[in-house]
N, C-alpha and C positions, 0 to 999 in steps of 0.2 A: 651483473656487478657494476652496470651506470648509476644506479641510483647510490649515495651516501647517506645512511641515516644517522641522527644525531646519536642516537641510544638506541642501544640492541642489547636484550635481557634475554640470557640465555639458562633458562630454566623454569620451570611455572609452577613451583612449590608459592606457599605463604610469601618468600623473600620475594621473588620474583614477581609474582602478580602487586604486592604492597610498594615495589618500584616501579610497575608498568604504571599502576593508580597514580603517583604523585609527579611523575615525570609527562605525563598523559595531560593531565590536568596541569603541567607548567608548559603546556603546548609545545611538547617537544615530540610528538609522534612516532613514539617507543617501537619498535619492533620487540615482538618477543619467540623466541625458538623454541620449544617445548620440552624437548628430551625425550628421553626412553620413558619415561612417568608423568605423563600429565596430570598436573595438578599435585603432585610427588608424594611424600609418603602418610599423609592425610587422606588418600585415597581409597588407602586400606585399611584405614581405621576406624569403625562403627560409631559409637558415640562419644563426643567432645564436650566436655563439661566444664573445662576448665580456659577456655577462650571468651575474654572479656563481650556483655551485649549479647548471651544467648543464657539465662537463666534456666531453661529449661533443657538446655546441652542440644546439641546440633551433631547429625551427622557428619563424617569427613568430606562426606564427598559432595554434599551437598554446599559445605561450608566453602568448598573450594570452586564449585560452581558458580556460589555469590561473588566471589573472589573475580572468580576469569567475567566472569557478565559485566562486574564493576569495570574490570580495567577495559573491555570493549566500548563499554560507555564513553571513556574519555580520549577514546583513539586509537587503542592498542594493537596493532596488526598482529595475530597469532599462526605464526608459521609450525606447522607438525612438520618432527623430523629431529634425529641428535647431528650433535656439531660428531665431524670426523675429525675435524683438524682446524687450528688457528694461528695466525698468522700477525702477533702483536709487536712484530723487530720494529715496523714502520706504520705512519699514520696515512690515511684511514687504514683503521685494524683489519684483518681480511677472515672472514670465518666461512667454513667450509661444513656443505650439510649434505646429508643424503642426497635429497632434492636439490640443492642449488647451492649459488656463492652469495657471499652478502659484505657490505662496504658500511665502516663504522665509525662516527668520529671519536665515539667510548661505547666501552661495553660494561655491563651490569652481569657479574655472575653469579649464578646464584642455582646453581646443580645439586645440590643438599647433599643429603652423602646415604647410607643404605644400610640399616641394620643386618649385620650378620645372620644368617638364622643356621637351623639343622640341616637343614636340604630334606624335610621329610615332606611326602607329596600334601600332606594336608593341615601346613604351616599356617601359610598365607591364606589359604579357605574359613581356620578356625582364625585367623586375626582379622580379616573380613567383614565375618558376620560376631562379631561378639563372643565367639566361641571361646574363647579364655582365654586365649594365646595370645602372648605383649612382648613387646623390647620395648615397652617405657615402665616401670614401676610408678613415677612421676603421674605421668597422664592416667595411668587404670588402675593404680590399688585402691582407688577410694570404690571400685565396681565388687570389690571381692570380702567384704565384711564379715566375718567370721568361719572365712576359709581356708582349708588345706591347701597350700600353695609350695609348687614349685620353682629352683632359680636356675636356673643352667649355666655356670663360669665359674670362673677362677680369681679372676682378679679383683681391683680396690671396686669397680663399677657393682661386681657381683654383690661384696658383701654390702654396698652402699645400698643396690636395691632393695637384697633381705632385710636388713633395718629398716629401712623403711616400709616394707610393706607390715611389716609386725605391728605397724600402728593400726591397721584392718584387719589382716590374716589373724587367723588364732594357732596357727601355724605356720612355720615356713622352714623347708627343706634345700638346702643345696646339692646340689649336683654337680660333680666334679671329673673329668675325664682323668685326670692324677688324683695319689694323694699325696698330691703337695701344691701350693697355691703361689699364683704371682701375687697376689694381695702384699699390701705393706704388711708388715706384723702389728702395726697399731691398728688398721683397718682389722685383720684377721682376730685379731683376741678381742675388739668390741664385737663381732656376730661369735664370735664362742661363748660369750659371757652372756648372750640375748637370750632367754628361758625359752623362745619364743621357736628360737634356729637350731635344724639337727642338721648333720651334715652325713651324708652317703658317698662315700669317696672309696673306690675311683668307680666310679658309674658314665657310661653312657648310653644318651636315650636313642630309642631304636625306631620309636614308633608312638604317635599318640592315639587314644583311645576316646571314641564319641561314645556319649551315653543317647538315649533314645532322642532328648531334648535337642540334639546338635551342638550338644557344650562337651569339653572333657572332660570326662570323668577317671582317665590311670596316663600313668606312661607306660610304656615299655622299655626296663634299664637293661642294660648287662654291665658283666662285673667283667670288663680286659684282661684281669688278672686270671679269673678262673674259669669265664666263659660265661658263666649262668647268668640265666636272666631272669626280672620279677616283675608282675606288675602292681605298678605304686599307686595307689590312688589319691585324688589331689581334683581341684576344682582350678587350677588353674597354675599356667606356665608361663614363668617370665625368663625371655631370654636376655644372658648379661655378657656376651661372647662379644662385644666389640661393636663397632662401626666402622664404615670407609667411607672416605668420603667421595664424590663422583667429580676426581678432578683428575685422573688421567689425561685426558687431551688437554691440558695444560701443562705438563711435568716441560721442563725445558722450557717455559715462556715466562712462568711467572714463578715466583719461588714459593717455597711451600714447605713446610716442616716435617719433620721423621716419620710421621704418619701420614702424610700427606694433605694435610689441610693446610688452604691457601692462606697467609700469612696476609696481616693485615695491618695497618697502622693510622695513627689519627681520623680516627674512623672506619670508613673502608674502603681504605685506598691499600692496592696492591706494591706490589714491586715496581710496574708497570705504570708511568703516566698516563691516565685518562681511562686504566682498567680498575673497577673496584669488585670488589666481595660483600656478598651477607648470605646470611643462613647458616645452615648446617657446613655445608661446605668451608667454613670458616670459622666454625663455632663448635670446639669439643666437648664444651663447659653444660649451657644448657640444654641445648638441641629442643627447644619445646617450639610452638606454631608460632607464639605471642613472643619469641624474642625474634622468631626469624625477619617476622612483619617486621616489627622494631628495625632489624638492620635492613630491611629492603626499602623504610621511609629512608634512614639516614643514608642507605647508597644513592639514592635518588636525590636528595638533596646536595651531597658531596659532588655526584656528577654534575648536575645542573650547575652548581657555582661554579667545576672547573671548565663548563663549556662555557659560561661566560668568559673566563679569566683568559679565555685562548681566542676570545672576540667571535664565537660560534654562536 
C-alpha cells in the first residue's frame, strides 16, 4: 500500500473498461480491480446487435475482450480479485482486495449490478449460449420473431418487457408467482388490453426444457395453490424479477437509495469527494452496454478534472 494511484476502477463491465480507456489515454495510469465478473454481464450474453460499430452484432464476450485489450493498450494495470472492504472517511481512499490493499487519490465505480434469475441449474447455460433465456427484452426481442414467448414477474418492469416484446413475439405469456401484481394499474391494464399478452397466474417455473437444438422448447409451471404442474411450451424466456445492484461494500460509505443503487449527481459524482459512479450500479433506468460506456467516458472525465482541481 506504498504505491498511490491516481485512479482505481473498480469493476470491468462496459463502464469500467470505457473509464480505464479515457483516463489511460489522459495519462493517468488507471488501476483497474476486476470483480467477481470480469468483463460483467456482457459475458453472458451471446450476440450483441444493438452496440453502436458492429453491423453485423458481435459476441459479449468477445466485445468485452476488445474492450479490456483497448484499455491495456493505453495503460490499464488489470488487478483479478473483488474489493472486500473500502475505506473512503479519508484521502487517499483505502480499498481492500482478496489479494492485496491499494492507495487511491479517486476511485471510479463501476460494479454494475446482477439480474435476478430462478436459481434453475440451466439458467445461465441457456443465456450463454443463445439458448432463449434473457433478463433484457431491450437487448434480445428483436432474436425472437414470431415466437411463443415467456415473461417471468410481477411488476411495472414485467409488463413493460411483455409490450414490448409483442412488437416480435406473436405471443407473449406472463408468469406470475401470485395472482395479484405489484405493477401500477396503468402499466397492468395496458398488457391486459395487448391481444398479444395472456397471463397464467399464480404459476411458478420449476424447470426449463431443451429441445434437441440446445434452445427451449416448455417450462415447467406449477400452480402453489393446487400443486399441479404443466408443461408450457414457448421459444423463449424473459426474466422480469428485478435487479441488484453490486454495491454492498459500499453501503455505509457512500449513499445509495432504497434499492440500493449509488446515487449520483452532476454527473457522477457520488456522495463522496473524488468518488464517482457509472453503470449499472447507478443506473436503474436503462441498464444497456451503450449507456454504461457513456457513463464510464463522463466518470473518467469528471475525475480527471477533479484530480486537477485538487493540483494532482
Amino acid at each position: 500500500m506504498t504505491d498511490v494511484r491516481d485512479i482505481t476502477i473498480i469493476g470491468s463491465g462496459p463502464a469500467g473498461f470505457t473509464a480505464a480507456i479515457y483516463s489511460g489515454r489522459a495519462n493517468l495510469k488507471p488501476l483497474m480491480i476486476e470483480g467477481q465478473q470480469p468483463g460483467g454481464q456482457l459475458t453472458i450474453t451471446s450476440d450483441v446487435e444493438n452496440y453502436p460499430g458492429f453491423p453485423e452484432g458481435v459476441l459479449g464476450p468477445d466485445l468485452m475482450a476488445s474492450m479490456r485489450a483497448q484499455a491495456e493498450r493505453f495503460g490499464t494495470k488489470i488487478e483479478f480479485g473483488m474489493v472486500t472492504e473500502v475505506d473512503f472517511s479519508s484521502r487517499p481512499f483505502k480499498i481492500h482486495t482478496e489479494f492485496g490493499d491499494f492507495l487511491s487519490r479517486s476511485v471510479i465505480v463501476s460494479t454494475g449490478a446482477s439480474a435476478r434469475l430462478l436459481g434453475l441449474e440451466v439458467e445461465k447455460e441457456l443465456m450463454a449460449t443463445g439458448g432463449g433465456v434473457s433478463a433484457c427484452a431491450t437487448c434480445d426481442g428483436a432474436f425472437f420473431p414470431d415466437k411463443e414467448l415467456v415473461v417471468v414477474g410481477g411488476g411495472d418492469s414485467a409488463m413493460e418487457e411483455a409490450n414490448y416484446l409483442t412488437r416480435f413475439a406473436s405471443k407473449v405469456t406472463i408468469f406470475h408467482r401470485r395472482d395479484y401484481f405489484r405493477a401500477s394499474e396503468i402499466m397492468l391494464e395496458r398488457a391486459k388490453a395487448n391481444p398479444k399478452i395472456e397471463f397464467r397466474v399464480p404459476r411458478v417455473v420449476e424447470d426449463i426444457l431443451k429441445g434437441e437444438d440446445g434452445k427451449i422448447r416448455a417450462v415447467v409451471a406449477r400452480n402453489p395453490d393446487t400443486g399441479e404442474t404443466e408443461e408450457f411450451a414457448c421459444q423463449g424466456l424473459f426474466l422480469a424479477i428485478g435487479h441488484t445492484p453490486n454495491s454492498k461494500v459500499f453501503q455505509g460509505q457512500l449513499d445509495l437509495d432504497e434499492d440500493g443503487y449509488i446515487l449520483v449527481h452532476d454527473g457522477t459524482r457520488t456522495s463522496v469527494e473524488g468518488v464517482f459512479a457509472a453503470g449499472d450500479v447507478c443506473d436503474k433506468t436503462y441498464r444497456q452496454a451503450i449507456t454504461a460506456a457513456g457513463m464510464g467516458c463522463m466518470a473518467a472525465i469528471d475525475c480527471e478534472r477533479w484530480l486537477e482541481s485538487q493540483g494532482d
